[in-house]
PDB file of the backbone (N, CA, C, O) and the ligand in Angstrom, with CONECT records:
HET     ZN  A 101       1
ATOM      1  N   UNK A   1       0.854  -1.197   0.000  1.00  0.00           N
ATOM      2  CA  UNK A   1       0.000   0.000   0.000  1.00  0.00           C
ATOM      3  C   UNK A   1       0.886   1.242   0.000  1.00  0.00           C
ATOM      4  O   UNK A   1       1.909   1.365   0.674  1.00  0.00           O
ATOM      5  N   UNK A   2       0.232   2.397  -1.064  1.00  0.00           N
ATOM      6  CA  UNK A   2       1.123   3.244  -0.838  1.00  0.00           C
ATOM      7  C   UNK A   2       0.568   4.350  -0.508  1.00  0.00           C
ATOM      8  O   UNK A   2      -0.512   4.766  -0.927  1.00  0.00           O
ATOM      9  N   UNK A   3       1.337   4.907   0.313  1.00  0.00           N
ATOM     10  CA  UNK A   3       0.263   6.233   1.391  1.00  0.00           C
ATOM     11  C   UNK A   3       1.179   7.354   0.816  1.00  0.00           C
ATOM     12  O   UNK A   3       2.371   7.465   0.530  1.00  0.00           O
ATOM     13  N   UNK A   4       0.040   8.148   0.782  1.00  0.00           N
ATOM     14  CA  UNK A   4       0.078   9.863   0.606  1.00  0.00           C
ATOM     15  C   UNK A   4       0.461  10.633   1.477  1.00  0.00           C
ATOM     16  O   UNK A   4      -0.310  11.193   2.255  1.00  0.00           O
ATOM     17  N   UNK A   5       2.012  10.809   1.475  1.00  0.00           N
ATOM     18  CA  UNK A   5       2.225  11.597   2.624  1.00  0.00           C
ATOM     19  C   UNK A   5       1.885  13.066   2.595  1.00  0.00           C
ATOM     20  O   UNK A   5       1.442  13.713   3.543  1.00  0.00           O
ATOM     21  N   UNK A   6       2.157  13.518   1.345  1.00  0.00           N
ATOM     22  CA  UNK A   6       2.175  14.729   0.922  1.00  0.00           C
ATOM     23  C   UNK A   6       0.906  15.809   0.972  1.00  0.00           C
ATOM     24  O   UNK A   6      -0.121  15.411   0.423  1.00  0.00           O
ATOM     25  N   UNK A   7       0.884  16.656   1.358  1.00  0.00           N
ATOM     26  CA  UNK A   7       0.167  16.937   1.176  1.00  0.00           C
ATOM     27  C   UNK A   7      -0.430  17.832  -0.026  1.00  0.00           C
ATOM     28  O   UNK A   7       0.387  18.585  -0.557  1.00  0.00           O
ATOM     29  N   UNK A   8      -1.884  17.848  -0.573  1.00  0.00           N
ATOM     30  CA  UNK A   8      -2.194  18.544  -1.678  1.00  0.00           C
ATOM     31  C   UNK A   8      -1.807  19.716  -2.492  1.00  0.00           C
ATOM     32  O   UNK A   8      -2.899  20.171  -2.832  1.00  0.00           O
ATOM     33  N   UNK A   9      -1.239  20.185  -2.809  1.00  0.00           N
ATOM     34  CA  UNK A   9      -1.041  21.769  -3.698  1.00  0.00           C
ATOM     35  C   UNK A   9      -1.892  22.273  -3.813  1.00  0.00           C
ATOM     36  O   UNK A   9      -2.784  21.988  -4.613  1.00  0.00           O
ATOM     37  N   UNK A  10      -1.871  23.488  -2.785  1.00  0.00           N
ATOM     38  CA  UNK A  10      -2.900  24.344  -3.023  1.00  0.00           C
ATOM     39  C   UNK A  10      -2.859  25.538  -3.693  1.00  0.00           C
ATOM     40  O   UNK A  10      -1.842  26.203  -3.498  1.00  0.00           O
ATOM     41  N   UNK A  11      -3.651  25.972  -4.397  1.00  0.00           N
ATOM     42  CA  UNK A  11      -3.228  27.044  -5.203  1.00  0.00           C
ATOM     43  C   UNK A  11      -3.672  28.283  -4.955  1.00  0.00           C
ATOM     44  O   UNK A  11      -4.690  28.769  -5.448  1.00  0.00           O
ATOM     45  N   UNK A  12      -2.677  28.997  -3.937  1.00  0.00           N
ATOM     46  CA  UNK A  12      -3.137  30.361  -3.624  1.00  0.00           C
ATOM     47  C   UNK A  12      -2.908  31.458  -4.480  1.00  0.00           C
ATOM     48  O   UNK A  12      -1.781  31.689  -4.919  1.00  0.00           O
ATOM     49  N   UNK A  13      -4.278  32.424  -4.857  1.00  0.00           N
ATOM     50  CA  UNK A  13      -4.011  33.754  -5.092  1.00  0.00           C
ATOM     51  C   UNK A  13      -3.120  35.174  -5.090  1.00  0.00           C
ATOM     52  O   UNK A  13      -3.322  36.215  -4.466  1.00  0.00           O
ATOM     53  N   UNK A  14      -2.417  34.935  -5.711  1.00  0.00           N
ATOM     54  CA  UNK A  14      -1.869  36.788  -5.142  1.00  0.00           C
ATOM     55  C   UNK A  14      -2.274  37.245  -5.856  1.00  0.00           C
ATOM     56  O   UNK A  14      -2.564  37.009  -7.028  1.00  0.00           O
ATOM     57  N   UNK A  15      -2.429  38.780  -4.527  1.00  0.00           N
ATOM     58  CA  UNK A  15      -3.546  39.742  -5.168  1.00  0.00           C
ATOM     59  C   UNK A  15      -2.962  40.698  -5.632  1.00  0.00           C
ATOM     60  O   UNK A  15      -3.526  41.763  -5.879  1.00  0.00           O
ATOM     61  N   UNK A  16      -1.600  40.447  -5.849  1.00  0.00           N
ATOM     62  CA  UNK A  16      -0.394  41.386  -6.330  1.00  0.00           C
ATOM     63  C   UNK A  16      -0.439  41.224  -7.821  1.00  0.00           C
ATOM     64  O   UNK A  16      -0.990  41.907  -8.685  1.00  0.00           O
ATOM     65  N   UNK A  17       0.303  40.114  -7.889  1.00  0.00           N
ATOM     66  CA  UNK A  17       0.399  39.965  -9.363  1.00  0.00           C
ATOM     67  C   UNK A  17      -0.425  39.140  -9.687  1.00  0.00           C
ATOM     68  O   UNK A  17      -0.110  38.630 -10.762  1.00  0.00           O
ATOM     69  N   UNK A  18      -1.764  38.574  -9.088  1.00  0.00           N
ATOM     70  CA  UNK A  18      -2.920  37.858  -9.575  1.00  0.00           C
ATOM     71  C   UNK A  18      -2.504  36.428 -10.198  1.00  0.00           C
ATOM     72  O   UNK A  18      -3.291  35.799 -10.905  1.00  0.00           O
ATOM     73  N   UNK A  19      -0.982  35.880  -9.829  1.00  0.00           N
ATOM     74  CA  UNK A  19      -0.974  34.383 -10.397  1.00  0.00           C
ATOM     75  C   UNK A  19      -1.701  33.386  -8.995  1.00  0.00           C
ATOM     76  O   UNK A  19      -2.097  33.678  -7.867  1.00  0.00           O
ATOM     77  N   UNK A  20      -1.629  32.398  -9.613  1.00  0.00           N
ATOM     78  CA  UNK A  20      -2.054  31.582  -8.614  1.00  0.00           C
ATOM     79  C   UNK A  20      -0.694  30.701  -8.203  1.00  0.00           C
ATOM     80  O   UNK A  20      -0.279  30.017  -9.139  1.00  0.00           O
ATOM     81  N   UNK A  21      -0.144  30.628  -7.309  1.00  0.00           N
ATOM     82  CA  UNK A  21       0.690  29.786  -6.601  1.00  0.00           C
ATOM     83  C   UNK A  21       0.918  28.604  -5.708  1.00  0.00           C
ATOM     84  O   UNK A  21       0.097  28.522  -4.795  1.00  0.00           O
ATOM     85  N   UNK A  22       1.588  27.919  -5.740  1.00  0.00           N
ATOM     86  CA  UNK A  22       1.272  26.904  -4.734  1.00  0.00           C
ATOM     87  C   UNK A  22       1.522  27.777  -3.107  1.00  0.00           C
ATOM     88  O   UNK A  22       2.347  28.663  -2.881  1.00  0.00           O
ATOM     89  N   UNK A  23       0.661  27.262  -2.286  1.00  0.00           N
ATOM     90  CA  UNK A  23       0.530  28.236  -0.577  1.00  0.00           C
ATOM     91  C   UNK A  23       2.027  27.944  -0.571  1.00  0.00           C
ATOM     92  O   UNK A  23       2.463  29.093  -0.636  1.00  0.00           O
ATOM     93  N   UNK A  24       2.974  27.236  -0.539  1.00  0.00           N
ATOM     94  CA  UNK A  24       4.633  27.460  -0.295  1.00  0.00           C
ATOM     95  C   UNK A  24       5.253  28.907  -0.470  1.00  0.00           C
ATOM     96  O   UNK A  24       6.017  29.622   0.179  1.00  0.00           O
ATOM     97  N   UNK A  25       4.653  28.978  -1.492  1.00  0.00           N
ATOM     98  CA  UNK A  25       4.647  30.133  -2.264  1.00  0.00           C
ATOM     99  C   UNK A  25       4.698  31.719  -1.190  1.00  0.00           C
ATOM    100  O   UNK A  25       5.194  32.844  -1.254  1.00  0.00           O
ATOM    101  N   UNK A  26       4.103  31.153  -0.534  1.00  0.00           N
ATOM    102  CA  UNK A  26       3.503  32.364   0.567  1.00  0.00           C
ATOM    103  C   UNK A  26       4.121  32.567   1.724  1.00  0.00           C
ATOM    104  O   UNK A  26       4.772  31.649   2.223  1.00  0.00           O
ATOM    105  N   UNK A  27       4.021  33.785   2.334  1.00  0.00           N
ATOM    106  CA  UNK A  27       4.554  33.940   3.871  1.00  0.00           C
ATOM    107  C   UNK A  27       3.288  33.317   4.418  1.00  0.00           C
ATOM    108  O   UNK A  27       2.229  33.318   3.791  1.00  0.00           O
ATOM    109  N   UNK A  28       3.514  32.566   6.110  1.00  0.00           N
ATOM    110  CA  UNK A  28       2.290  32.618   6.778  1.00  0.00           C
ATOM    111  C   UNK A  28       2.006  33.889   7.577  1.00  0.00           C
ATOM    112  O   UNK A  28       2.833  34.512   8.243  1.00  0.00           O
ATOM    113  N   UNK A  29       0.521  34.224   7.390  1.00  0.00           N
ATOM    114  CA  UNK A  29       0.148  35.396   8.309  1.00  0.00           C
ATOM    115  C   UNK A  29      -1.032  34.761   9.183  1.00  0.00           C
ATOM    116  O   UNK A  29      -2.025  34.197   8.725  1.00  0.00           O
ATOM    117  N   UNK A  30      -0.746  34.951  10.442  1.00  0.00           N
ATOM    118  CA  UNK A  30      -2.054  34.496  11.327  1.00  0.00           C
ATOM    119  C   UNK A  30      -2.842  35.120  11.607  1.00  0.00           C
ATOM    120  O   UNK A  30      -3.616  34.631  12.429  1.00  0.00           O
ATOM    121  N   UNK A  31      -3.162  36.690  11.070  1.00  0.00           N
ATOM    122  CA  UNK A  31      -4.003  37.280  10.786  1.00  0.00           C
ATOM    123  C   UNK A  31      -4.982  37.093   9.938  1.00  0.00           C
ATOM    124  O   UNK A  31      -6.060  37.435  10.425  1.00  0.00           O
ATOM    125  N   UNK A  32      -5.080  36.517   8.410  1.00  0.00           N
ATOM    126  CA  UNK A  32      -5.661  36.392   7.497  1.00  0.00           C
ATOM    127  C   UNK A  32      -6.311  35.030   7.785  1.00  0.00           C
ATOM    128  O   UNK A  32      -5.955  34.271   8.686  1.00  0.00           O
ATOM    129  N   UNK A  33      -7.509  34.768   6.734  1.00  0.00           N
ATOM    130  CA  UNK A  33      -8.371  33.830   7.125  1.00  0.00           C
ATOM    131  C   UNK A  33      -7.452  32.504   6.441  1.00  0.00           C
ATOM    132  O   UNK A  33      -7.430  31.469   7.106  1.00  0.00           O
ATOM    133  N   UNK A  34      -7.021  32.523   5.683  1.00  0.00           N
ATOM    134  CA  UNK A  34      -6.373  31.383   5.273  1.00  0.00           C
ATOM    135  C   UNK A  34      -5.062  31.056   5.742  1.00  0.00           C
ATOM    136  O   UNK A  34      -4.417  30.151   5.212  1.00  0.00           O
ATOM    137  N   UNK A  35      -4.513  31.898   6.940  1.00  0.00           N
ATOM    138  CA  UNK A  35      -3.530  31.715   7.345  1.00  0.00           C
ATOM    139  C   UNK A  35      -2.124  32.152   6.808  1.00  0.00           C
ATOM    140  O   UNK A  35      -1.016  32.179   7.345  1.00  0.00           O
ATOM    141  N   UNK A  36      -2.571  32.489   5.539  1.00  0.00           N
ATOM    142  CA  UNK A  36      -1.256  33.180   4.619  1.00  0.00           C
ATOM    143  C   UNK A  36      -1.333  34.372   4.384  1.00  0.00           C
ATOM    144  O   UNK A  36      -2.422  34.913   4.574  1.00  0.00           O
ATOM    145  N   UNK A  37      -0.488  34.961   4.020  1.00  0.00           N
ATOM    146  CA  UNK A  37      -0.032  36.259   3.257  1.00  0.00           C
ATOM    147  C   UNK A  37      -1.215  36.624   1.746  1.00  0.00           C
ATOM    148  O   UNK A  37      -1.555  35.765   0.933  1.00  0.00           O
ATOM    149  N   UNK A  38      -1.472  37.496   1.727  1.00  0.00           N
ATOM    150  CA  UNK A  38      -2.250  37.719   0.915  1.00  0.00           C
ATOM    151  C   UNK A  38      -1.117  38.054  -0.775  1.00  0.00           C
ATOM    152  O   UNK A  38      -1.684  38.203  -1.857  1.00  0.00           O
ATOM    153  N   UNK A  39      -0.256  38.087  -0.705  1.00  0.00           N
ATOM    154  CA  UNK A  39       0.772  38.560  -1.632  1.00  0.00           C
ATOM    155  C   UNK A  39       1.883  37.080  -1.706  1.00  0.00           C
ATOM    156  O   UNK A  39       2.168  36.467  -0.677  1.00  0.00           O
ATOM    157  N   UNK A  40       2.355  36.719  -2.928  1.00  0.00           N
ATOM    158  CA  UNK A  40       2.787  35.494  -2.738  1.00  0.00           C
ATOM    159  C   UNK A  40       4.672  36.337  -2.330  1.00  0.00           C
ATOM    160  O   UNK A  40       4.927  37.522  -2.546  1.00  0.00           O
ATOM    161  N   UNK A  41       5.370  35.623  -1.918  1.00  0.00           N
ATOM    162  CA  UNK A  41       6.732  35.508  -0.938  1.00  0.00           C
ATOM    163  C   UNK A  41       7.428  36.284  -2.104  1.00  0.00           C
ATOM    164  O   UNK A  41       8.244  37.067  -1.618  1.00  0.00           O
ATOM    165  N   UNK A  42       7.394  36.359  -3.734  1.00  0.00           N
ATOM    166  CA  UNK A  42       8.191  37.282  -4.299  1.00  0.00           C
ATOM    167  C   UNK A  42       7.732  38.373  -4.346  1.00  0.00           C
ATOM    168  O   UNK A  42       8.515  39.308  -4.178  1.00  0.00           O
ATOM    169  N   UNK A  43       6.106  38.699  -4.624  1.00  0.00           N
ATOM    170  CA  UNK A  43       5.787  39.830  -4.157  1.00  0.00           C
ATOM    171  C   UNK A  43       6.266  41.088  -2.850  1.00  0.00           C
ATOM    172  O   UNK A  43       6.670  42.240  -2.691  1.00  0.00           O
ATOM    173  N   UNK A  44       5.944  40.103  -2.292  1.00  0.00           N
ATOM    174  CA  UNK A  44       6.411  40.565  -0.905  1.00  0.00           C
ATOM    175  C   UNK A  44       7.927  41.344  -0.744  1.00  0.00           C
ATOM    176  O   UNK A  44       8.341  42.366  -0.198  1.00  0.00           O
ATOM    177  N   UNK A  45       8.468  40.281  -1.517  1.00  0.00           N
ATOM    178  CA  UNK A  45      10.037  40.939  -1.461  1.00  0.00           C
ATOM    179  C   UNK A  45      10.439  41.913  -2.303  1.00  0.00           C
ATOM    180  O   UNK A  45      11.408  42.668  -2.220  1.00  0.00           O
ATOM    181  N   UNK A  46       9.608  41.822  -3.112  1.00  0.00           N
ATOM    182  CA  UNK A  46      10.013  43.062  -4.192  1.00  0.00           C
ATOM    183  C   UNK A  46       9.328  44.426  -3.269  1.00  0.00           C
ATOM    184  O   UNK A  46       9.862  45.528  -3.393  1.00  0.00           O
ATOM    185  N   UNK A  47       8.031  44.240  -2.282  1.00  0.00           N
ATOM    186  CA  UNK A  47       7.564  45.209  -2.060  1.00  0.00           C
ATOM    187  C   UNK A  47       8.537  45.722  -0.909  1.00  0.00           C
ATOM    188  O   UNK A  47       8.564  46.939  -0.731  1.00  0.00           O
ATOM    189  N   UNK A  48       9.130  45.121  -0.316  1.00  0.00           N
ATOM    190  CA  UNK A  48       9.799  45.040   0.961  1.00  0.00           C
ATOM    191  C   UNK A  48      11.010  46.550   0.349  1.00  0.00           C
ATOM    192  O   UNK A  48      11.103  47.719   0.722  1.00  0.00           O
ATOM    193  N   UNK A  49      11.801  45.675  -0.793  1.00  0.00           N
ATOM    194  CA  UNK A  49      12.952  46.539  -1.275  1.00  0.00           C
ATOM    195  C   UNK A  49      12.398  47.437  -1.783  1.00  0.00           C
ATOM    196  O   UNK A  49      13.097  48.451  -1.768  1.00  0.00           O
ATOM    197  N   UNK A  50      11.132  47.609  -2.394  1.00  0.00           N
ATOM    198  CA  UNK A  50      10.986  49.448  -2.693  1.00  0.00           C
ATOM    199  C   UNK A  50      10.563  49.963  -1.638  1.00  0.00           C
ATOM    200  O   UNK A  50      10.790  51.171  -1.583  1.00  0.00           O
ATOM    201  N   UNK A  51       9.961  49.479  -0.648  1.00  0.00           N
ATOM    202  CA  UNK A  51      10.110  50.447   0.768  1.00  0.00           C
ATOM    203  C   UNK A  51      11.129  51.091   1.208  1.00  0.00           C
ATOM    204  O   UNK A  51      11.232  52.290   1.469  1.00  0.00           O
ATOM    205  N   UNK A  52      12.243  49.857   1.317  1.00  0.00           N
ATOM    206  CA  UNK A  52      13.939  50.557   1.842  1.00  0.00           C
ATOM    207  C   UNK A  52      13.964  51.386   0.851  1.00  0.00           C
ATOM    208  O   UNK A  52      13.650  52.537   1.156  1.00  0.00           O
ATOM    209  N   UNK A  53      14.344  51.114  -0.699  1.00  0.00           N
ATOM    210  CA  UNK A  53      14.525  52.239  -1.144  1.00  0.00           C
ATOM    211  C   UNK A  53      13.699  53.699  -0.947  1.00  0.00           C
ATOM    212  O   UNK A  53      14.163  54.818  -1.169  1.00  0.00           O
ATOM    213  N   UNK A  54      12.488  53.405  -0.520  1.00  0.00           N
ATOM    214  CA  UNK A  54      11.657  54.561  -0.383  1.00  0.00           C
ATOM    215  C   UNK A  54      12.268  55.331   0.875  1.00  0.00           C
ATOM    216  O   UNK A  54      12.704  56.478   0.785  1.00  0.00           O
ATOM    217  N   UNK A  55      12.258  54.623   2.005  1.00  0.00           N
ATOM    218  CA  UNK A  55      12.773  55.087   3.224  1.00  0.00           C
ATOM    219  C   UNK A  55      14.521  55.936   3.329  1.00  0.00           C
ATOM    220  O   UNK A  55      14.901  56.834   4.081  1.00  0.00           O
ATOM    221  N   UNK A  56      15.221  55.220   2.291  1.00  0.00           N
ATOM    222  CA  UNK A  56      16.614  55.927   2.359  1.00  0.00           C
ATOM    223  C   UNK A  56      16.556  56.996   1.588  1.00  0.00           C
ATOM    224  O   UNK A  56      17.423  57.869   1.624  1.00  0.00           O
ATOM    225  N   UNK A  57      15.323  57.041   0.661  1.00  0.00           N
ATOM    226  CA  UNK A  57      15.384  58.376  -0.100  1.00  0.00           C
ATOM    227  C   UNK A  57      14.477  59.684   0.989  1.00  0.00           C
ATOM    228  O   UNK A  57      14.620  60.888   0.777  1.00  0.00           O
ATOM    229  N   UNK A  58      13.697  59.198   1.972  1.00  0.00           N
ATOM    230  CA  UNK A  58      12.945  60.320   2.896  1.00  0.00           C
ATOM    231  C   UNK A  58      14.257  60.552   4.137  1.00  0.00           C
ATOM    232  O   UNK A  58      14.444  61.605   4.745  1.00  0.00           O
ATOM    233  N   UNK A  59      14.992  59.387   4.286  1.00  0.00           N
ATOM    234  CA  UNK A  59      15.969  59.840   5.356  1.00  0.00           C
ATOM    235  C   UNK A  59      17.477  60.401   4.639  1.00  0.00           C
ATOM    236  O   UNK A  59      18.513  60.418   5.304  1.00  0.00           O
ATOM    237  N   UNK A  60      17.439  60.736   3.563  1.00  0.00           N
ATOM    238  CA  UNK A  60      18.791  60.797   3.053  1.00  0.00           C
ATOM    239  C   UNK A  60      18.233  62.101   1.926  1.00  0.00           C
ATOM    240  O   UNK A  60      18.649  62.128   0.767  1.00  0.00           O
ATOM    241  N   UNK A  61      17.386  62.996   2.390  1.00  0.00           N
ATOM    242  CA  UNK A  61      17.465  63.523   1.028  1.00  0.00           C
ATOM    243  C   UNK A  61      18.070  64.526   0.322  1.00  0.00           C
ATOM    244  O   UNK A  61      18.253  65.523   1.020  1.00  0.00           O
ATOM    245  N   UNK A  62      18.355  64.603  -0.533  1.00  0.00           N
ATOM    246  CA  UNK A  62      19.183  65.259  -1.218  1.00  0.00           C
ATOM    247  C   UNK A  62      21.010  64.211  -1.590  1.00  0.00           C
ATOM    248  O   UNK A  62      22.125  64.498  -2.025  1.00  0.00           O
ATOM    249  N   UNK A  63      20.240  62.883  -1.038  1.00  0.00           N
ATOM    250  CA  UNK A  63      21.398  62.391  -1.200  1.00  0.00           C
ATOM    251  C   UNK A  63      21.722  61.161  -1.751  1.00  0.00           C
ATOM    252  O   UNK A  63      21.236  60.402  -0.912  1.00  0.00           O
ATOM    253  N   UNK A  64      22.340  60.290  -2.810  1.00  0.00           N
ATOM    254  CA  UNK A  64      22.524  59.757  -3.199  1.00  0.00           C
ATOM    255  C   UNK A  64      23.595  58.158  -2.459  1.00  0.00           C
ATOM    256  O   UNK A  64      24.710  58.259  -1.946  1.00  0.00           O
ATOM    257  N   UNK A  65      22.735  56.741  -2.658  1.00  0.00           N
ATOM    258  CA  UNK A  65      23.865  55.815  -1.991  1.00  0.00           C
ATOM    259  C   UNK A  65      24.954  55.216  -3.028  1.00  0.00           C
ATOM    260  O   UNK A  65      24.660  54.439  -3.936  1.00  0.00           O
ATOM    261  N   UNK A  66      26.206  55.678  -2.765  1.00  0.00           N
ATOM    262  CA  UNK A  66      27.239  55.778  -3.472  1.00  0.00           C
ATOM    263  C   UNK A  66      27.623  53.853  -3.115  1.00  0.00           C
ATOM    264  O   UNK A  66      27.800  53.445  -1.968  1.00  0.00           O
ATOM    265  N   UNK A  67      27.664  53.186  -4.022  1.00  0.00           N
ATOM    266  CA  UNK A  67      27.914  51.461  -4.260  1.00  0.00           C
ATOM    267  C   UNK A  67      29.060  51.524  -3.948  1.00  0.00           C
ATOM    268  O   UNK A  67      29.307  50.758  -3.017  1.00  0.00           O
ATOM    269  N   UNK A  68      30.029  52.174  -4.345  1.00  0.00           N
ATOM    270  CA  UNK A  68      31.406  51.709  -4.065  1.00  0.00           C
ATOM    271  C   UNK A  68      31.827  52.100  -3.213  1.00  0.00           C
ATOM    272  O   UNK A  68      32.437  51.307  -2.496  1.00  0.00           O
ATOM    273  N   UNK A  69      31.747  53.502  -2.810  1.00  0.00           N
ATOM    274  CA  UNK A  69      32.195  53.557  -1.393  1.00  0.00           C
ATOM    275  C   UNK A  69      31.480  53.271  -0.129  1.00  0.00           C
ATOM    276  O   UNK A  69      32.090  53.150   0.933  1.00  0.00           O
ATOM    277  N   UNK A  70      29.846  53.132  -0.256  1.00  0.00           N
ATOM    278  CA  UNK A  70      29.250  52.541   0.417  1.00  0.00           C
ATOM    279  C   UNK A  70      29.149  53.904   1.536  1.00  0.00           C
ATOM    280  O   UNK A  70      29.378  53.749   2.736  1.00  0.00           O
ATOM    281  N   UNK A  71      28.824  55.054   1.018  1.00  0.00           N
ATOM    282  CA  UNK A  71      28.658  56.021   1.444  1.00  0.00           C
ATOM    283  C   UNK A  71      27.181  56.886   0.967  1.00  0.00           C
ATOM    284  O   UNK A  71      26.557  56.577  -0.048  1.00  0.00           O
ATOM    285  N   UNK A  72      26.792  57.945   1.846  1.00  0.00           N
ATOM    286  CA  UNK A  72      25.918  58.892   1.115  1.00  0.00           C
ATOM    287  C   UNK A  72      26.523  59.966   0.745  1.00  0.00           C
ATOM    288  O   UNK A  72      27.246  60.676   1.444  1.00  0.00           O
ATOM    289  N   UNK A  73      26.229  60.109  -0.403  1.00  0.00           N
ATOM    290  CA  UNK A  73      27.153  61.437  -1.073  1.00  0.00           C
ATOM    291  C   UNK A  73      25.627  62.127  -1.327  1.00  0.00           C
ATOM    292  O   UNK A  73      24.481  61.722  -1.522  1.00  0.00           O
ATOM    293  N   UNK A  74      26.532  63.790  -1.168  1.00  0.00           N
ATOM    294  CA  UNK A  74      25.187  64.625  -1.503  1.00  0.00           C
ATOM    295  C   UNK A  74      24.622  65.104  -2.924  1.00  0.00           C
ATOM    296  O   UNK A  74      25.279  66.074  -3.301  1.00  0.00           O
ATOM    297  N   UNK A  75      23.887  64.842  -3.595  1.00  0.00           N
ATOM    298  CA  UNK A  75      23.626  65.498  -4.736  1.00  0.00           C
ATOM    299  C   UNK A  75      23.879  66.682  -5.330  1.00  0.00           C
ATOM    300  O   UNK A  75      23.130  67.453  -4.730  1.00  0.00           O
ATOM    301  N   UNK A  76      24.460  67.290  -6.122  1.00  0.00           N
ATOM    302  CA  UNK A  76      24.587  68.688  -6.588  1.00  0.00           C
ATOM    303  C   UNK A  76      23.435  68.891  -7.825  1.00  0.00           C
ATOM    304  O   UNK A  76      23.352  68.478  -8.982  1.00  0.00           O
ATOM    305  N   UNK A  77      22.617  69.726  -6.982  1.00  0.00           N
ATOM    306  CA  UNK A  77      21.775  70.555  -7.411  1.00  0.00           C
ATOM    307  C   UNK A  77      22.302  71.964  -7.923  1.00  0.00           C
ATOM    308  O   UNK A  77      22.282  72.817  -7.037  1.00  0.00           O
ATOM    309  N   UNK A  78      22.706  72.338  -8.993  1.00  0.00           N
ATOM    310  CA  UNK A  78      22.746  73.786  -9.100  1.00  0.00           C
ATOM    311  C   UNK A  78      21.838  74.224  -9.698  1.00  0.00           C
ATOM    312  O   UNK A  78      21.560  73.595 -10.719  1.00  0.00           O
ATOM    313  N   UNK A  79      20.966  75.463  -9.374  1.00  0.00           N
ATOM    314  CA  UNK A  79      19.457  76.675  -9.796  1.00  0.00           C
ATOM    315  C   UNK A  79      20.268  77.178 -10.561  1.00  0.00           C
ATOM    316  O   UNK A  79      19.946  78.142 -11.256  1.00  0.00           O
TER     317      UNK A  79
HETATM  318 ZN    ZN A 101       2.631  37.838  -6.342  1.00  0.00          ZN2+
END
């Protein structure tokens, strides 16, 4: 006899990019009725990194993050 360990693939919604995913797919949230994330786990991460970027541009402004030196350098604006 051969038993089913596995369990089913379920195919959750994101309401991000509207594919359907397997729930792996997902963060768990124990808020939501299905127990998951309403946004599947790449969503999420893409939304995550335009936040930081959003946030270093309200705490840094006028200023640019320099890759190589791993510094904030200030922008030159000249009027
Ligand atoms: Zn998605």
């Amino acid at each position: 006899m051969v038993g089913n360990m596995k369990q089913p693939i379920v195919l959750v919604r994101c309401t991000k990019c509207e594919a359907h995913k397997p729930d792996t797919e997902f963060h768990k949230n124990n808020n939501s009725s299905n127990g998951l994330c309403c946004w599947c786990k790449e969503c999420t991460n893409a939304n995550s990194r335009r936040i930081r970027a959003e946030l270093n541009t309200y705490f840094h402004p006028g200023e640019v993050y320099n890759k190589s030196t791993h510094r904030w350098d200030k922008v030159n604006v000249n009027f």
